[in-house]
C-alpha positions in Angstrom: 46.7 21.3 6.9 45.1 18.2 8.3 43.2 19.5 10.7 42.1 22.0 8.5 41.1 19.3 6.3 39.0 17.8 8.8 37.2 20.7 10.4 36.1 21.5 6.9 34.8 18.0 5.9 32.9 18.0 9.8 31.4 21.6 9.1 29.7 20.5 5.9 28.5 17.3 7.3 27.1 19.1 10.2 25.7 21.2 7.5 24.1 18.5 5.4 22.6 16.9 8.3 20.5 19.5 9.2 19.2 20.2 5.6 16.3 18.3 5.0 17.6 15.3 3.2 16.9 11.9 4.0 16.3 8.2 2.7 13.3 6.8 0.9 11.6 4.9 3.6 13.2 6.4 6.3 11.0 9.8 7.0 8.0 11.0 7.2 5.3 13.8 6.5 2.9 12.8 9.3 2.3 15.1 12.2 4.1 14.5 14.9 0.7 13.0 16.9 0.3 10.2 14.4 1.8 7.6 15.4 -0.4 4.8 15.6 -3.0 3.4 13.1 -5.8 0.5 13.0 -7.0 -1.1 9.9 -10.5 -3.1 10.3 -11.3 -5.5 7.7 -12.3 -3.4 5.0 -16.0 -3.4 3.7 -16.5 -5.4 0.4 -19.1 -4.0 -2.5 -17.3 -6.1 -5.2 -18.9 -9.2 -6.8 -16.1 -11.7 -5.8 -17.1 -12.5 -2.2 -14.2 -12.6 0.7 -11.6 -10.9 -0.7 -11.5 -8.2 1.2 -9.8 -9.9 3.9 -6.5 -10.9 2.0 -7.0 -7.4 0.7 -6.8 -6.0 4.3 -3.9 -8.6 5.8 -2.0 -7.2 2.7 -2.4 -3.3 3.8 -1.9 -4.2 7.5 1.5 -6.4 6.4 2.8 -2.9 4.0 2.7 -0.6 7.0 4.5 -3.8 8.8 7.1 -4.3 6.7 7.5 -0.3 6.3 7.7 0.3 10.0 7.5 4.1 10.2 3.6 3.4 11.6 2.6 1.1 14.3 -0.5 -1.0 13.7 -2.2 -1.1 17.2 -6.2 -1.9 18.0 -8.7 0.2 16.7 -9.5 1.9 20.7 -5.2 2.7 21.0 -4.8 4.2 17.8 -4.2 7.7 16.1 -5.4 7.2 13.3 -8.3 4.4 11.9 -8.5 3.5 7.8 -11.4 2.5 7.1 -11.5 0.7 3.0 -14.1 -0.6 1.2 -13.5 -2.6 -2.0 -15.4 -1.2 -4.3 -15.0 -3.7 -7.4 -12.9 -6.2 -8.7 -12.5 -7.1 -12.3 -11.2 -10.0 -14.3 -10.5 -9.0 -17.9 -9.5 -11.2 -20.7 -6.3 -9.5 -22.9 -5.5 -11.9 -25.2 -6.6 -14.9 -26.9 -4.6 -17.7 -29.2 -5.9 -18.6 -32.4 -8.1 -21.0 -31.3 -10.4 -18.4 -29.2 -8.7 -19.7 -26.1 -8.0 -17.0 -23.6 -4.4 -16.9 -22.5 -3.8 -13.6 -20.3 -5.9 -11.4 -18.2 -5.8 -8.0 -15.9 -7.3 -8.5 -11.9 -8.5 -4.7 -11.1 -9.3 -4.2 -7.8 -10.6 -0.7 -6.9 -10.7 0.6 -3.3 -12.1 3.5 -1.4 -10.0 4.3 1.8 -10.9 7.2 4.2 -8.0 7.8 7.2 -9.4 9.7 10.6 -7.3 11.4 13.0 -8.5 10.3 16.1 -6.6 12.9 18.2 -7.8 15.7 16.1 -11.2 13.4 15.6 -11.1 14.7 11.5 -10.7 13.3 8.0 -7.0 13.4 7.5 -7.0 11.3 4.1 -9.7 10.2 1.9 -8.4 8.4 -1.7 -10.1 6.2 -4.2 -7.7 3.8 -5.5 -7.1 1.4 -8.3 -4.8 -1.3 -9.3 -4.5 -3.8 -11.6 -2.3 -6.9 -12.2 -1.7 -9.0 -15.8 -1.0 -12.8 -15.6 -0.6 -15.8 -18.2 -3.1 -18.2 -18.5 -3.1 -22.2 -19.3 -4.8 -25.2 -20.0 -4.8 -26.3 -16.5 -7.3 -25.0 -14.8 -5.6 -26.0 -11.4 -2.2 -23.7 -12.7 -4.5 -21.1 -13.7 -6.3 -20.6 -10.6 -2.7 -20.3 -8.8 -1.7 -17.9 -11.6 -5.0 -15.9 -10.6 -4.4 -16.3 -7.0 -0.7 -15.4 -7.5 -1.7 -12.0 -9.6 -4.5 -11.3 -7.0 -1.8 -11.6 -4.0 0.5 -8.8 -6.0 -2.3 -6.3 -6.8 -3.3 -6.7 -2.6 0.3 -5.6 -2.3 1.2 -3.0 -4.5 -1.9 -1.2 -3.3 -0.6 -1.2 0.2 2.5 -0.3 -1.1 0.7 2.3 -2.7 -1.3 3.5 0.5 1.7 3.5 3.1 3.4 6.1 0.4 0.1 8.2 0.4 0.1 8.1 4.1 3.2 8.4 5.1 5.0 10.6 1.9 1.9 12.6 0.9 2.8 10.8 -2.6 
C-alpha cells in the first residue's frame, strides 16, 4: 500500500510540475532571445533639474534586485529602454489651521519605450505615472529629507512597476 502511496503522490507532482504554475518573481513572459537589457540615463522634460538620474539608478537597481534580466552595456544588450521624465509635480494636500502646509504628493510621470535589438522593433512602449504622499514640518532641513525620502520611493515603485510590465506583461 506504501508504494502505492508513493507512486501516486510522485505521478501528480510530475503532473503539477509540468502545468504551468510557478512563483511570483520567479518566471517570465519574455521571449526566449531577451535576455539582456541597457538603461541610459533617461531624458529629463520635467521642471526639477537632475532627477532623472536617481530616477534611472532606481530602474537599473529593480531589474537588479529582480534578477530575471541582466543589465549589460547598451552595444551587448537585447533589449535598450529608453525613458524620459516627462514631469514631476509637488502638490500640497493638506494644510493646519494656521495656512501652514503639512503633507504633499511627489508625481513623477515617465515615458519609457523598450527595443528589441535582435528583432531591431518596438517591443514595449508605456507612459507611466506615480506618485508618493509625505508629512511635512517646521524644519525645513526634516522636510527636505521627508521630500527626498518620498522622492526615493516613487523612483522605486516605478521600477517596481516597469520590471512587472517587462517581465509579467502586467
Amino acid at each position: 500500500m506504501k508504494i502505492l502511496s508513493f507512486k501516486l503522490w510522485l505521478l501528480i507532482s510530475l503532473l503539477l510540475n509540468g502545468c504551468g504554475y510557478h512563483l511570483i518573481g520567479t518566471g517570465s513572459t519574455l521571449p526566449d532571445h531577451l535576455k539582456t537589457l541597457s538603461i541610459p540615463v533617461f531624458t529629463n522634460s520635467s521642471s526639477q533639474p537632475e532627477i532623472h538620474r536617481e530616477l534611472t539608478s532606481a530602474i537599473i537597481d529593480s531589474y537588479i534586485t529582480d534578477g530575471r534580466v541582466k543589465i549589460v552595456r547598451k552595444g551587448q544588450a537585447d533589449m535598450v529602454m529608453k525613458g524620459n521624465l516627462l514631469y514631476y509635480e509637488l502638490k500640497t494636500v493638506s494644510f493646519t489651521s494656521d495656512n501652514f502646509a503639512t503633507g504633499y504628493i511627489i508625481v513623477l510621470g515617465v515615458d519609457v519605450e523598450v527595443i528589441d535589438k535582435v528583432n531591431n522593433k518596438p517591443y514595449l512602449k508605456q507612459n507611466l505615472k506615480t506618485e508618493w504622499n509625505y508629512t511635512a514640518s517646521t524644519d525645513i532641513v526634516n522636510n527636505e529629507s521627508a521630500r527626498l525620502a518620498a522622492l526615493e520611493e516613487a523612483y522605486r515603485v516605478l521600477g517596481n512597476r516597469l520590471v512587472s510590465l517587462l517581465i509579467n506583461q502586467f
